[in-house]
VEXDOKOL-155245 format. One record per residue (C-alpha): residue in one letter; x, y, z. Coordinates in pm, whole numbers, plus 50000, padded with zeros to 5 digits. Example, Ala and Ser with C-alpha at 12.3 -4.5 7.8 and 13.67 -1.06 7.14 Angstrom:
A512304955050780;S513674989450714;
END
This chain:
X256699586341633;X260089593641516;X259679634241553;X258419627441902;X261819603941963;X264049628141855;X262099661542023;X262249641042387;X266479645142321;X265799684442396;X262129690242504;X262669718242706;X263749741642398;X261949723142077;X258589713641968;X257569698941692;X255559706441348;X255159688141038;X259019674541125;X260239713341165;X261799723141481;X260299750941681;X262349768141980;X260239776842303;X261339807442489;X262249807642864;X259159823042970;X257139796942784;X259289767142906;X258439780943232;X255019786443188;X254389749943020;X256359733743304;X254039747943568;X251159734843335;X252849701943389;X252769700343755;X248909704543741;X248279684243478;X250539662543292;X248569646243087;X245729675442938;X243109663842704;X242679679942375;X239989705542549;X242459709442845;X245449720442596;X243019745142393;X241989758842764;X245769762942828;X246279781842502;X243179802542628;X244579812842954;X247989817542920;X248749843942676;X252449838142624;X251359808242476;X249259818742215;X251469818541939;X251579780841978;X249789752141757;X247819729241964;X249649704241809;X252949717741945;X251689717442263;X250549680842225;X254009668942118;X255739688742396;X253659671942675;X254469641242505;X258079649142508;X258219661042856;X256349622443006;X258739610042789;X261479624642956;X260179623943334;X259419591243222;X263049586343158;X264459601743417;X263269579043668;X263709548943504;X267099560943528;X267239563943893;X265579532343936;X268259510543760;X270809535843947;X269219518944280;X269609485744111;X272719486144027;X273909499444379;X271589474944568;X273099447944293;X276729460044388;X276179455044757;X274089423744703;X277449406744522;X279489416544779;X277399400545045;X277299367844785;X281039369744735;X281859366545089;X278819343045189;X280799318444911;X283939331945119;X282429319045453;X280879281645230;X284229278145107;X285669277945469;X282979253645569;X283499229545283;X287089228845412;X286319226845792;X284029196945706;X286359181745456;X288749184045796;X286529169046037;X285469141645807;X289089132345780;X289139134346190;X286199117146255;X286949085945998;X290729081846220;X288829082546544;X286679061546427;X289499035746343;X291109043346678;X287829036146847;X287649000546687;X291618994046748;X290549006447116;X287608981047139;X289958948847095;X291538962847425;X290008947347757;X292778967247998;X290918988148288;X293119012948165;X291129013847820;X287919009548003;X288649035348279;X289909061047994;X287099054347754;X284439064548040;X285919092648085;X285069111047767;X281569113047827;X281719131848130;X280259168948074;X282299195048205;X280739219648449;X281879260148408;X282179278448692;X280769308148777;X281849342448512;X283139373248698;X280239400148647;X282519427148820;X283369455948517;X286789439248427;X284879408348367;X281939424348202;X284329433847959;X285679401847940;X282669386047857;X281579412147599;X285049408647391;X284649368047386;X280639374847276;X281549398647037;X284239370946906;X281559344546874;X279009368546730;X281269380446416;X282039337946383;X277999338246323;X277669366046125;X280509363945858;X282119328045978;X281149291346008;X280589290146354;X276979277746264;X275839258845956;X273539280445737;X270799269545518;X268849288945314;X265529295445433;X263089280845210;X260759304245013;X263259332745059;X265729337844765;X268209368144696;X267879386544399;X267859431744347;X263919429744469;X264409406444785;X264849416545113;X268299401345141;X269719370245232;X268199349345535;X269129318745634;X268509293545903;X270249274246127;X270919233746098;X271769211146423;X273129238046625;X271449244347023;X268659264147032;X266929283146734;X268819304546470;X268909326546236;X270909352146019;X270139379345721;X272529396145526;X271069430145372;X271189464245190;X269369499345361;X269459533545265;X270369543445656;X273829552845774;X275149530646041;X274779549846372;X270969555946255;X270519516146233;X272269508846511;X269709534746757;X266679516246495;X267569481546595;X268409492546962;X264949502846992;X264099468246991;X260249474347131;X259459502746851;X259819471746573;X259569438446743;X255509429646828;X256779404047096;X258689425447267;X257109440947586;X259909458747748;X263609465947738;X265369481648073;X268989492748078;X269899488148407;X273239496348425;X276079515048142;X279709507548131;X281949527647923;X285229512047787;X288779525047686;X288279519247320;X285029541947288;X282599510647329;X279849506847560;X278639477147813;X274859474447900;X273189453048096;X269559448447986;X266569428648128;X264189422447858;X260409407047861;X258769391047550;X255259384147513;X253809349547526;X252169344347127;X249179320247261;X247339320547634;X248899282247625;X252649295047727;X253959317148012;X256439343547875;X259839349147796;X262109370147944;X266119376147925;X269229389748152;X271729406547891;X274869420547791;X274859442447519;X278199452247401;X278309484347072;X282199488346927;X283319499646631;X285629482946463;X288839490546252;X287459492745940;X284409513746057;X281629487446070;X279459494046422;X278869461246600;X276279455746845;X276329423947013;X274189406447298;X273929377447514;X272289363447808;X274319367848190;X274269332548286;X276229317448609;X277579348048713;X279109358449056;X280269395949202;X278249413349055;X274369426348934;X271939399648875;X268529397548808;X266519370749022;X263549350348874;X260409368948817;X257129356048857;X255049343248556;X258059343348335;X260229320248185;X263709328148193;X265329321147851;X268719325047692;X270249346847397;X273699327447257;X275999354047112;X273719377646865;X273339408846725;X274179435646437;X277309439946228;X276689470946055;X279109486745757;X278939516945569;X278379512945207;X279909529744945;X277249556344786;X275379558045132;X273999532345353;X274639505245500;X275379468645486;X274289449945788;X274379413145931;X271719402346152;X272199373146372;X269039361546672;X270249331446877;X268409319947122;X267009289647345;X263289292847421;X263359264347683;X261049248847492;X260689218847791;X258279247947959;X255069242647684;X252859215947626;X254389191747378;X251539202147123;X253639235947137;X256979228247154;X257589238246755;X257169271246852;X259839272047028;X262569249746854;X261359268246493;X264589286046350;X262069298846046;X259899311946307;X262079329846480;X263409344146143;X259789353646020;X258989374746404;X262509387846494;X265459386146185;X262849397345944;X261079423946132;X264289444246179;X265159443245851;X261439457945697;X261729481145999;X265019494445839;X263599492645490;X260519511445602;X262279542245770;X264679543945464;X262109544345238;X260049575745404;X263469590245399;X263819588245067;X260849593244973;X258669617345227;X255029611045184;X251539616545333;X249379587745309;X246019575045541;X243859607145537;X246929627845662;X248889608245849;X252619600345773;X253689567345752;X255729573546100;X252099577646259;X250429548246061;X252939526046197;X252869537746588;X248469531046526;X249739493146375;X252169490546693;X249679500846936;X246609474946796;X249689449946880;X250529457447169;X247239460047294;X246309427547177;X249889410647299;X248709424247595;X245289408947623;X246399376947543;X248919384347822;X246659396648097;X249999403448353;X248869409648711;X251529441848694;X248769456748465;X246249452748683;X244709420948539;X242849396748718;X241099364048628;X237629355848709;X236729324448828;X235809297048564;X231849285748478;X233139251148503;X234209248948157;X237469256748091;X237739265347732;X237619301647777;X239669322248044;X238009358848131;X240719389448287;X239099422548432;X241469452348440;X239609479648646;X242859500048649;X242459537048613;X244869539348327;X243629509148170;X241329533547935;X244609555147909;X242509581748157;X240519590047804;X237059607747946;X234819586947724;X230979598447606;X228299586547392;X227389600047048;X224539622347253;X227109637447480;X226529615647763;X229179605047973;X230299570447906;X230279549448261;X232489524748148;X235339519548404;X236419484548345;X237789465948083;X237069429248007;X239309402047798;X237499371747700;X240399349347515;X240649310547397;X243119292447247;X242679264447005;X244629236146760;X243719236946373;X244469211346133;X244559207845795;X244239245745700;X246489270945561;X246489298045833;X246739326145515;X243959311745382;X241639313345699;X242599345545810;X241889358145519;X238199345745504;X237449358845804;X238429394145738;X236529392745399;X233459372545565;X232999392345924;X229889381745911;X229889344145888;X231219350846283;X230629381646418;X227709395346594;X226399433146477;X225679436546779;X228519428346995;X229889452746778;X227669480446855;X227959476747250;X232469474947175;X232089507046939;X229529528347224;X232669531447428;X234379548047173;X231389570647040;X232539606447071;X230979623446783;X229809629746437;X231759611646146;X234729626745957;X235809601645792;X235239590845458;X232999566845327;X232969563344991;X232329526144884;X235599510544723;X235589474144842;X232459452845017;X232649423145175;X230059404245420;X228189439945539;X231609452345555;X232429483545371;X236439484845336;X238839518145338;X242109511545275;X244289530945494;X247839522445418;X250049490845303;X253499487745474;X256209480645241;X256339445845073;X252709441245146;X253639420445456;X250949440345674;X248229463945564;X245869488545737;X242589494945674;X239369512145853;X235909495445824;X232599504445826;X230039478945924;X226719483345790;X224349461245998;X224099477146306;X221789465946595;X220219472846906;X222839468747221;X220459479247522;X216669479047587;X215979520147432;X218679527847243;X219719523246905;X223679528046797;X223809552846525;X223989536146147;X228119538146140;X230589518046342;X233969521446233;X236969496646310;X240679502046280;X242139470746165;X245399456546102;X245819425145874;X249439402245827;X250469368445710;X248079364445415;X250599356045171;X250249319145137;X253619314144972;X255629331445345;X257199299445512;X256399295845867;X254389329745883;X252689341846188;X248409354146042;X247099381046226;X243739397146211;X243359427446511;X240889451546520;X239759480746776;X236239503246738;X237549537146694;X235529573446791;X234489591746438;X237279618646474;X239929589046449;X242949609346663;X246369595646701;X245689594247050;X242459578747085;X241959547547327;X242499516347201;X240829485747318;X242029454947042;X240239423946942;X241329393046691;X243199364146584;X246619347946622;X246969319846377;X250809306646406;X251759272546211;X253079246346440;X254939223946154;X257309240245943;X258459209945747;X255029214345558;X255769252945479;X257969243545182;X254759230044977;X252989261345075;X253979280544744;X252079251944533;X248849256844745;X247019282244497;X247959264644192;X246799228844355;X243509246944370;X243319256743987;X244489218043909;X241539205544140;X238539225743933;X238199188143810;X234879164943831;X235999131343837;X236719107244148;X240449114544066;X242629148943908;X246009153343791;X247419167944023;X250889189044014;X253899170444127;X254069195844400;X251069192644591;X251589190244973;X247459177545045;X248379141045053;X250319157545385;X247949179045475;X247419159545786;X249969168445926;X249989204645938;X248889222646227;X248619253346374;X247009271646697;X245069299146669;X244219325546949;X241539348446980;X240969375147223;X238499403047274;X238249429447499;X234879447747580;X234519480347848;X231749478848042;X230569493148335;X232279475548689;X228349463148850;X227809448148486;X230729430048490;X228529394648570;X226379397548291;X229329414648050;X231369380448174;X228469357748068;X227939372447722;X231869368947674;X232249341547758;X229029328647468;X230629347847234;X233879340547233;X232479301847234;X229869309646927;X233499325046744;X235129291446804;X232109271346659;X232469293346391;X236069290146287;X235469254846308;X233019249746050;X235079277445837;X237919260745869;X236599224945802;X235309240845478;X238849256445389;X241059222045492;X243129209245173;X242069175045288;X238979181345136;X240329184344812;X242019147944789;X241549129444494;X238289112244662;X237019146344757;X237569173444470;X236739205744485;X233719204444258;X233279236144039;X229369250244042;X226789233843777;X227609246443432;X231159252043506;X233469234243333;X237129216943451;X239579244043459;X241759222743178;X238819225742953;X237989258443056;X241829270642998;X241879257842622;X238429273642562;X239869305142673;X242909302442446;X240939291742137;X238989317642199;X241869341942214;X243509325941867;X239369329241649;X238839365941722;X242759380741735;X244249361541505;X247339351641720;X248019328842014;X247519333742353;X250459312142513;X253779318642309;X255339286542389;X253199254042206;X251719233542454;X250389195942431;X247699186142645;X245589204542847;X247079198943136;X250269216542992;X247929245842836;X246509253343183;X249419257443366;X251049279043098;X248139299343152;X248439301943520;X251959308843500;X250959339043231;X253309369043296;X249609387743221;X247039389243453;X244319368843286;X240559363543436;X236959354843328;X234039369143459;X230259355443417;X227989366543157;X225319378443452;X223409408143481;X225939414043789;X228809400343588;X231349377243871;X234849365443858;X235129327243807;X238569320543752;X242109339143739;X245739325843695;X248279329443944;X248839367243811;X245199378643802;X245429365144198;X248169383544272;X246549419044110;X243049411144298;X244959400944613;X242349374344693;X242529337944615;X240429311444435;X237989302944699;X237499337944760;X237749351844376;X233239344144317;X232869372044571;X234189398844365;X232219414844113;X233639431243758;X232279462743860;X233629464344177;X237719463444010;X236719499243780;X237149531643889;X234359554843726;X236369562543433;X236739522443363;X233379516943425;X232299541143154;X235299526242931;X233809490842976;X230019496542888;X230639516542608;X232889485842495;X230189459042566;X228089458742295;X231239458242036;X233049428942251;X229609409142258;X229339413541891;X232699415441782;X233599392042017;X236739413342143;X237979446042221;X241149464042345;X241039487842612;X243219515942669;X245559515442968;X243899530643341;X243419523343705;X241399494143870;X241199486144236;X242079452044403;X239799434844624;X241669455544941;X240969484544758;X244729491044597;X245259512244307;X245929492444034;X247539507743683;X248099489143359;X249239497043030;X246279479042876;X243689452642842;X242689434842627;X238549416842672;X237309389542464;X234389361642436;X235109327642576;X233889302542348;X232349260842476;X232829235142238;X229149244642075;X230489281741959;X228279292842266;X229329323042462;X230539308942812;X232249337942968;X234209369642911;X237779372642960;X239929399843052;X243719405742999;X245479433443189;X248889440243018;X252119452543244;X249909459743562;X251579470943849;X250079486044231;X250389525344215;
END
């Protein structure tokens, strides 16, 4: 070990033998370098193949060959451990600059508020001197301070354009680096060098609020043309129109903008907004682009009311963006607005008057946006059977759209609403608009022409209770078939059907007839891609029987149960076999949005609550954080839309089978999601483990007795008393740790918080994934051969590799370690498996 050490100082010219130092020519440093880039990590039979092949190499040991690949890992492996804590430290740099002047801006507060208070306590005396006074004068003057002030009109001609964007650029930079508003940290969201930055929320100001602070590799004039682009990263956003420039002296620009915004549920009418958008830059460099809405205005352009729309307003907002030193930028974000919330049922009215909401869909979703480009910058890649991650992401934006759309169903598109069956739970669109099908000549898989000319939206909206939208979303993209029809899914895919399949199919995650292929995760795992097969396919008309493949493009976000106030989506379009960029795109799915916030603080605890209810008993211990006593109060409304092209004399029949389906779908999310409520898992309602399954307190000391007979050492570093305390110093193990059955088809039974995390599933969804299922071939082959020693033995360390997660993510870890889980009789229970320094490749 020490001769390997001290050959990865100067690998490139020494090798090693018997502690001698042996010089490599040029021509063989060359040579072995190219060897690298093929291979940089040759087996024994590999290196003696090397020797074989590449004469100039003859003359070399085996051995030395050995220790130089050694010392050359060692020194890539250096070398970007290096530039990783060079990131660090800049992103760390910026990151206490940002947290020196946010203390800056809290200092300022403390001292406006330490001000006010001292006001507020002397009016308050005056106002009780004042009270003793029964003068008309007193009475008169007293009246007189509650009157509200009305503004008159603003001057929209260009000199008071400009006028208006000076004073919002004023108010903006009071938002973004001043105390105009009073910040609060948004909960879940904490900065640290692997955060996204700072976000906060407002507290008690008008409308809905919020600001981030935050570091991207992206000079400023890129981020400001990003950011203007608002619908190429913000889903809600259906249109911006510049309808007018204005340049001023001082290099600036004036816009005015008319903006649309999606509705989120078919219970709202849209949003859209007159604006100003004003871009400077400032003395010291830093690009600002500010907005707000035209309100009151006289002499000059205005935009009138527009029909199934909802005129809202944007308060001072937008982008203060500096240049950082190294490269980059540093940029505030600030989204003000008032959603006239008075315009939705009062059911909905949290959707609009959320300031975490608004940060999750808008504040948020520039910043990844940023993060995103600046990462393919950085690092260029091909991902998603050739596609680059600029293409990936225009396929994810599309799906949304499409879907934001549906949900939509604006008459300017050519929607239309057919009549109602009496029942009013569903509502049915037809678009028979030629370039509804984006003018795509369609044909069957036998080279027929497709007849479809119409396209169909079948859509319901409906309140949950009770249920954790990650949680539900993400059974029903690992259970299709506890809701969806095969064939319903046939007819939707025969529109698409152009073709034999080139894609591929191999097997690398199953769930409910649904073979998964991961496509592509965007960064920080906040959305992911994926193409599925189904398997059960069925017959859609009297003679003819779909081929055995239907594929679906699918896009999947909000399944992280500890995101505060997160938006779940599950969309999904059938997709033709040769899967082009520009094939049409007809989206289906869910919208699950939480309606009470004040519940999304307890949402990190929800996992662990389920390990600390594996109890039997008529009562649990149950962790000090656990938001199910409150469960009843969260809601949230989900909506579901599908589209379906059929052909325009069908459309009676098409409407009627719709309209069933999309009522069978809400039957079934029902049930599913009385299964999945919290409620059910009160002390007086427990989640009982299966028969034979012990509490998960028992089960955790088992497991760590178990670890302490056959390895000699303990488990848990820290002592623990109780075993309470024992299991949750498992589940907060920095290891992943999880037991699997002793079956013939060996499944997972229970995994701390870290073995949740590496699956990327969750307790009530961990039984449906099998031990085989996590291996690659080469850890499948590792594991049998270890079987028999870790049955008799009763444990066994495995070297480091790749597994998969349950969405079909590369997995390495260092290594693992397996061993026999012990009852109290010295029977084998279960195995259990520890995977050391695991990360996703």
């Amino acid at each position: 070990m020490m001769a390997v050490t001290s050959a990865c100082k100067d690998s490139s010219k020494m090798g090693v033998d018997n502690g001698k130092y042996v010089r490599y020519t040029p021509e063989q440093v060359e040579a072995l370098e190219r060897l690298y880039h093929e291979c940089p990590k040759p087996s024994s039979l590999r290196r003696q193949q090397l020797i074989r092949e590449c004469p100039i190499l003859s003359n070399i040991e085996p051995k030395q060959i050995k220790v130089w690949f050694q010392n050359r890992r060692c020194r890539e492996k250096q070398r970007k451990e290096a530039s990783r804590l060079q990131a660090v430290n800049r992103k760390l740099t910026a990151m206490n600059k940002l947290l020196m002047e946010e203390n800056d801006r809290l200092q300022k507060q403390v001292s406006q508020l330490v001000y006010e208070n001292s006001y507020f306590r002397q009016q308050t005396q005056n106002t009780t001197l004042a009270t003793t006074d029964n003068s008309c004068e007193s009475v008169v003057t007293s009246g007189q301070h509650h009157l509200t002030p009305q503004h008159p009109p603003r001057d929209a001609s260009p000199a008071g354009l400009l006028s208006i964007a000076e004073e919002t650029l004023t108010e903006f930079l009071s938002k973004a680096t001043g105390t105009a508003v009073e910040w609060v940290q948004m909960p879940g969201m904490k900065p640290g060098p692997d955060s996204i930055g700072i976000i906060a929320i407002s507290h008690g100001c008008t409308g809905v609020a919020s600001r981030a602070c935050g570091l991207v590799g992206l000079e400023p004039t890129r981020v400001a043309e990003i950011l203007k682009d608002r619908p190429s990263w913000y889903r809600d956003c259906r249109a911006v129109d510049v309808l007018n420039v204005l340049s001023t002296g001082s290099g600036g620009t004036v816009e005015l903008l008319y903006m649309q915004l999606y509705a989120p549920t078919t219970l709202a009418p849209a949003r859209d907004f007159w604006l100003l958008r004003y871009t400077s830059v400032m003395e010291d460099g830093s690009l600002v682009v500010c907005e707000r809405s035209l309100n009151n205005t006289q002499n000059g352009p205005s935009m009138p009311p527009v029909q199934h729309f909802v005129r809202a307003e944007m308060l001072p907002s937008g982008y203060l963006i500096r240049p950082c030193e190294g490269g980059g930028s540093i940029i505030h974000i600030v989204d003000h607005m008032d959603l006239e919330p008075w315009s939705v049922p009062e059911v909905l009215r949290p959707l609009y008057e959320s300031s975490t909401l608004l940060a999750q869909r808008t504040t948020l979703a520039a910043l990844r946006q940023l993060r995103q480009i600046s990462q393919e910058v950085s690092q260029p890649s091909v991902t998603g059977w050739g596609r680059r991650p600029a293409a990936l992401r225009a396929l994810s934006q599309r799906l949304s759209r499409g879907f934001n759309e549906a949900v939509n169903g604006f008459t300017d598109e050519g929607w239309s609403m057919i009549e109602s069956d009496g029942i009013d739970d569903v509502t049915v669109h037809v678009n028979s608009s030629p370039g509804k099908l984006m003018g795509t000549i369609l044909t069957y898989a036998n080279g027929f022409p497709s007849m479809s000319n119409a396209v169909l939206c079948a859509k319901a909206s409906m309140l949950l209770q009770n249920v954790p939208p990650a949680i539900l979303l993400r059974f029903l993209r690992e259970h299709r078939s506890e809701w969806a029809d095969s064939g319903i899914d046939a007819y939707s895919a025969a529109a698409v059907k152009a073709g034999p399949c080139s894609l591929p199919v191999s097997r690398v995650g199953c769930f409910g007839g649904q073979v998964i292929l991961p496509l592509a995760h965007t960064i920080e795992n906040e959305e992911f891609m994926e193409v599925i097969r189904l398997e059960n396919m069925a017959q859609y008309r009297d003679d003819m029987i779909m081929p055995s493949d239907i594929f679906l493009l699918q896009v999947c976000n909000g399944v992280d149960e500890s995101a505060v106030g997160t938006c779940a989506e599950l969309i999904f379009a059938p997709i033709d076999a040769s899967f082009s960029d520009d094939a049409p795109l007809l989206p289906s799915g869910f919208r699950i949005i939480p309606l009470d916030s004040k519940t999304d603080a307890s949402t990190p605890n929800r996992t662990l609550d389920l390990a600390s209810t594996l109890e039997v008993g008529p009562t649990g211990n149950r962790s000090p954080g656990d938001h199910s006593r409150n469960a009843g109060t969260a809601k949230s409304v989900m909506t579901i839309a599908f589209q379906f092209a059929f052909e325009i004399h069908l459309q009676e029949s098409v409407t009627a089978m719709a309209r069933q389906y999309i009522r069978s779908i809400i039957s079934s999310v029902q049930r599913v999601a009385l299964a999945l409520s919290p409620s059910r898992l009160g002390p007086h309602a427990s989640l009982r483990p299966p028969p034979g399954t012990p509490e998960a307190q028992t089960l955790a000391r088992w497991i760590c007795q178990s670890y302490r007979f056959f390895l000699g050492v303990e488990l848990l570093k820290t002592p623990t008393e109780g075993s309470d305390s024992v299991l949750k110093t498992l589940w907060h193990h920095s290891d992943a740790v999880m037991c699997c059955s002793l079956k013939a088809l060996p499944v997972f039974t229970f995994a701390n918080q870290a073995g949740l995390d590496m699956l990327e599933t969750t307790l009530v969804a961990l039984q449906d994934i099998t031990l085989e299922k996590i291996f690659n071939d080469n850890g499948k082959k590792t594991l049998f051969a270890e079987l028999p020693q870790i049955m008799q033995q009763g444990f066994a360390c495995l070297q480091g590799g790749i597994c998969l997660s349950s969405m079909g993510r590369p997995i390495s870890y260092e290594r693992a370690v397996a061993w026999k889980v012990l009852n109290e009789e010295e029977d084998a229970h279960c195995l259990c498996f520890m995977f050391i320094n695991w990360s996703f490749v």
